[in-house]
C-alpha positions in Angstrom: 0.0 0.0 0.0 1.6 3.1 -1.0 1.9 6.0 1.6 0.0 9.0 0.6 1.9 12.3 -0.6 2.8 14.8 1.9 5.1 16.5 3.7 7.9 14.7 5.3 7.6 13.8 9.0 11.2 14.4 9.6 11.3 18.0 7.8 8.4 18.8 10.0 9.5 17.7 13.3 13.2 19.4 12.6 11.2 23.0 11.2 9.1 22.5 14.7 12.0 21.8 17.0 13.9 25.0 15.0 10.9 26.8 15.9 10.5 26.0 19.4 14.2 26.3 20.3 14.0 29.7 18.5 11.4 30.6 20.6 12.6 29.1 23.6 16.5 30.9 23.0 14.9 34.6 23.3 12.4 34.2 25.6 15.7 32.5 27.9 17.8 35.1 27.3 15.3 37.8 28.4 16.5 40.6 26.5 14.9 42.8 24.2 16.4 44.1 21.1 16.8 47.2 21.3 16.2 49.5 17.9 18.9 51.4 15.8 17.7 54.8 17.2 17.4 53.9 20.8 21.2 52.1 20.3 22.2 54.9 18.6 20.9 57.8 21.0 22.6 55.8 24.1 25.9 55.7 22.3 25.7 59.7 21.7 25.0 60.1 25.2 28.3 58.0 26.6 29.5 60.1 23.4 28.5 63.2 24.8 29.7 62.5 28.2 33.2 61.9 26.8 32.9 57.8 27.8 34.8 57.5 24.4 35.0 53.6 25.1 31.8 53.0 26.0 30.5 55.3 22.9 32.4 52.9 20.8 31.2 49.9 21.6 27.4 50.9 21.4 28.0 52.5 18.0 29.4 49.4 17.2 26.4 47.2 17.8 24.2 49.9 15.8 26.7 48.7 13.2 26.6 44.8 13.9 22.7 44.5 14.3 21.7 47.2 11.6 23.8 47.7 9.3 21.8 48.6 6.6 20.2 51.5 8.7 21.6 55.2 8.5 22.3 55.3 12.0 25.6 52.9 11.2 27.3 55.2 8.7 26.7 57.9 11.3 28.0 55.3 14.5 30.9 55.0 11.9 32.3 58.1 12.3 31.6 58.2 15.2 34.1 56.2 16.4 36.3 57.3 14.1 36.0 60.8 15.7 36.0 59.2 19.4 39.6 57.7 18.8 40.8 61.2 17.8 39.0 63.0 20.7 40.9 60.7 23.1 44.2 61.4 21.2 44.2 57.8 19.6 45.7 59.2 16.5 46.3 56.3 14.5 43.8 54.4 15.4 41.8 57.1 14.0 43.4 57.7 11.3 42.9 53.9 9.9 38.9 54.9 10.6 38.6 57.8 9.0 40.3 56.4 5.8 38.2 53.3 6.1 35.2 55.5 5.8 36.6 57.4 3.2 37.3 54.0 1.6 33.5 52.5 2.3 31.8 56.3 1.7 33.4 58.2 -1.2 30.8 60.5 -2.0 29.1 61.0 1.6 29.0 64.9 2.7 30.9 64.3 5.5 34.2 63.9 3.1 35.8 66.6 4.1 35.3 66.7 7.4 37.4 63.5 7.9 40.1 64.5 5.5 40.4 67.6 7.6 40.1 65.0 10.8 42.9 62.9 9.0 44.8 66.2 8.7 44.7 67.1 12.2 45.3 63.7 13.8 48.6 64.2 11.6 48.8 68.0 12.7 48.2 66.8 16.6 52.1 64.5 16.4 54.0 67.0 15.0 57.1 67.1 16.9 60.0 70.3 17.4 62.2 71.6 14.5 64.7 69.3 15.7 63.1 66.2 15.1 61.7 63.8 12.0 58.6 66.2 10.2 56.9 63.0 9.2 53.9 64.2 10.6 54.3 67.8 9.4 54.4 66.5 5.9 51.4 64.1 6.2 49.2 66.7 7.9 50.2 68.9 4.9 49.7 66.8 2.7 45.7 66.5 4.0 45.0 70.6 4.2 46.0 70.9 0.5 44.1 67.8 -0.8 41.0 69.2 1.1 41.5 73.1 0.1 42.0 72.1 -3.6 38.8 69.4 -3.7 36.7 71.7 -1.5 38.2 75.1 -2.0 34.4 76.6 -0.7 33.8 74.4 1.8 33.5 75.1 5.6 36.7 73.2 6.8 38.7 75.3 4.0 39.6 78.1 6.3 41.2 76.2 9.0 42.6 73.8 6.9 44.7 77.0 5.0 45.5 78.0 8.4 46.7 74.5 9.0 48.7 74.6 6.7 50.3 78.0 6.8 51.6 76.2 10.1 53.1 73.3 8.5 55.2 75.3 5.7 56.3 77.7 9.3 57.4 74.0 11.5 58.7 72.4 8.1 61.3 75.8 7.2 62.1 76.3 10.5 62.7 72.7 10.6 64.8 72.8 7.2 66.9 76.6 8.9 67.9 74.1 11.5 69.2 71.3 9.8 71.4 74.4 7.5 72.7 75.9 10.3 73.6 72.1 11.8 75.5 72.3 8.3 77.2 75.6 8.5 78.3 75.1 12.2 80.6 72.2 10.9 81.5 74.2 8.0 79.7 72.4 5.5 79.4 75.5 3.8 78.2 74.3 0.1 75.5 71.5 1.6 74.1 74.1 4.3 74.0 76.9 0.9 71.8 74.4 -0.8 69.4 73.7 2.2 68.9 78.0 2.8 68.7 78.5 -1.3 65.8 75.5 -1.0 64.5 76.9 1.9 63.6 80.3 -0.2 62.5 78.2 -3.3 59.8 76.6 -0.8 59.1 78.5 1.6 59.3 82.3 0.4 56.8 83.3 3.0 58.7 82.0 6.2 59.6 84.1 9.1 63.0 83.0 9.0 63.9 84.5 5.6 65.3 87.2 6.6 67.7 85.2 8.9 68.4 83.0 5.7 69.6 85.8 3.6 72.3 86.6 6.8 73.5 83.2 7.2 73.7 83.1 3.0 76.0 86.5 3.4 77.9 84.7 5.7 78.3 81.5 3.8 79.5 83.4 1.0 82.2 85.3 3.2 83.2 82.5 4.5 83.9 80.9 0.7 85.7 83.9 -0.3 82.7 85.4 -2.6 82.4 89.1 -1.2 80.4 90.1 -4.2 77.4 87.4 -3.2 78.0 88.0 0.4 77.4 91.8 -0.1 74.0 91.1 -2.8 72.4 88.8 0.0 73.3 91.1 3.2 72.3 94.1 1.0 68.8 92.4 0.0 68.4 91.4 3.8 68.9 95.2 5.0 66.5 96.7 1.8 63.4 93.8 2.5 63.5 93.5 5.6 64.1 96.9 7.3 62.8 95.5 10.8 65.0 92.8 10.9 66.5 92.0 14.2 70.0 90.9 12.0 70.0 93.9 10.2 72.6 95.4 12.7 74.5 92.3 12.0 73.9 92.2 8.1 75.3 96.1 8.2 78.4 95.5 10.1 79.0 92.3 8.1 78.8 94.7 4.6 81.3 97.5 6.5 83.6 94.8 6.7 83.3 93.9 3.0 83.4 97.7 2.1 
């Protein structure tokens, strides 16, 4: 006798038993799931509140358990901008890129390349030491002025970077003058003559065009030594060399 067609007694006890320990598994674990917006809203608070690490890890479930909802590309940032507000540089650095990365054409775009900029702009160390970070941060503020030349972070970001070109001559005047204190006159002419080509605007110029008089003195040129000390005194009439620049030139004379 041939068993009549149906479904399967097996599929249908194993889609019951599925069911029931389904059922069974939430109701154990007593715990309601909790919406994007009401996640999200708790995480701004801890956010608000400066609990950076608590912040995180809520904007991270908005993220795991709706991440299709627009409160995760917001919770991305988020965190992104919570590592930098504790001073976790890098690590915000490698979230602000990987929104970049994931978000191309999002509005926010500039804010984190200005973001990127200043976690760059936050580790720049003294004139003595490796500009890395100097250049980086530069780097940033003139990708963001020329791709959003109107945009609100524009401002700061050419302020920025008015700094940078200041650290990164007075960081290239240092490393010349390391060169003409050992009398390496021709490598330390190079670095102040590059030092004008790049930075034209920098406060030490004036200081340059001394320490170029003196190179040139020093090398036996009086006619170069007496164009740069003369150019020093005419430009730069406040100078606090000039006093030095003029008896320098009375000596050539």
């Amino acid at each position: 006798m041939k068993r009549p067609v149906g479904k399967s007694p097996v599929l249908f006890i194993s889609l019951s038993l599925f069911l029931i320990l389904s059922i069974t598994s939430c109701a154990g674990t007593g715990k309601k799931v909790e919406s994007a917006l009401t996640l999200f809203n708790k995480a701004s608070a801890y956010y608000e509140k400066e609990k950076y690490w608590k912040a995180r890890e809520t904007f991270q479930q908005v993220r795991d358990n709706y991440p299709l909802s627009k409160y995760s590309t917001i919770s991305e940032l988020r965190i992104a901008d919570s590592y930098y507000n504790e001073g976790q540089y890098s690590e915000a650095v490698l979230h602000y890129e990987d929104f970049k990365k994931l978000h191309p054409t999002n509005p926010v775009i500039p804010h984190v390349i200005y973001q990127i900029g200043m976690a760059y702009f936050s580790q720049i160390l003294s004139v003595d030491r490796d500009q890395t970070f100097t250049y980086k941060a530069a780097k940033e503020f003139k990708y963001l002025i020329s791709t959003y030349p109107s945009g609100t972070q524009a401002v700061s970001a050419r302020e920025k970077l008015d700094a940078c070109k200041e650290k990164l001559s007075q960081h290239e005047f240092y490393v010349g003058h390391f060169y003409f204190r050992t009398k390496k006159y021709r490598v330390a002419l190079n670095r102040f003559n590059g030092l004008l080509r790049d930075f034209p605007k920098s406060s030490v110029t004036d200081k340059i065009y001394l320490y170029i008089g003196k190179i040139h003195l020093s090398l036996g040129d009086k006619e170069k030594a007496g164009d740069a000390l003369t150019y020093l005194l005419r430009n730069y009439p406040d100078s606090e060399y000039r006093n030095e620049a003029q008896d320098l030139l009375t000596q050539i004379k």
